[in-house]
C-alpha positions in Angstrom: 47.0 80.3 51.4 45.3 78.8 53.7 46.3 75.3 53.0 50.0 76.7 53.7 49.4 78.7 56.6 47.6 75.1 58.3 50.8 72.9 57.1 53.6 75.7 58.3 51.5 75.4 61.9 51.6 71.1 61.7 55.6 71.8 61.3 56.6 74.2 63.4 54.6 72.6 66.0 56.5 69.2 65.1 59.9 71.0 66.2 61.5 69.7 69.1 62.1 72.7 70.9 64.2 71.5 73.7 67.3 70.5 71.8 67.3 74.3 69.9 70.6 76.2 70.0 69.2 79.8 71.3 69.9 80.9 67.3 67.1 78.3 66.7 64.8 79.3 69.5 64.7 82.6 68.3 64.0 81.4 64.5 61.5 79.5 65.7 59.8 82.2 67.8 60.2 84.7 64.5 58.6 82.1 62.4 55.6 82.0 64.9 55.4 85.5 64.9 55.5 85.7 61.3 52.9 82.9 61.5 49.8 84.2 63.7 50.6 87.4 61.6 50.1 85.7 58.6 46.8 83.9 59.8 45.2 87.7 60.8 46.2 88.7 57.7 44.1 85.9 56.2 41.1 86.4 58.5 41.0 90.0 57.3 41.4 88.9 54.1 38.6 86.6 53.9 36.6 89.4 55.9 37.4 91.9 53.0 35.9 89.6 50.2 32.6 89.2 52.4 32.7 93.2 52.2 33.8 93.2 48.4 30.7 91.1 47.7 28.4 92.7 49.5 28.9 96.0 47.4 29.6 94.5 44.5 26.0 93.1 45.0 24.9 96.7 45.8 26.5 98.2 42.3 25.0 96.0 40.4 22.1 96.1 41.1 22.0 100.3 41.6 22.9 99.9 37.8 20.4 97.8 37.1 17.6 99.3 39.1 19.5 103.3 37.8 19.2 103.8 41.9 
């Protein structure tokens, strides 16, 4: 996701927004909100697998210890 998130940024930031009908503006913005939304969503995302491991970790090795 990643990957896409980084190539959607490289084209909307490739636009030429001065020749935008004020339809296209607003697209544009909407995508870019859509976008930085997208990349928090990813950040928590990878934030929430650190977490997953970490008690993942901790349940194996209460079942192997039986603490």
């Amino acid at each position: 996701m990643a990957d896409t998130i980084a190539e959607t940024v490289e084209l909307l930031y490739t636009i030429d927004q001065e020749n935008l009908t004020a339809d296209q503006q607003i697209a544009l913005g909407t995508a870019m909100a859509t976008l930085a939304q997208a990349e928090r969503l990813e950040q928590i995302n990878e934030r929430l697998r650190g977490i997953h491991q970490v008690l993942n970790s901790w349940a194996m090795k209460v079942t192997v210890d039986g603490r």
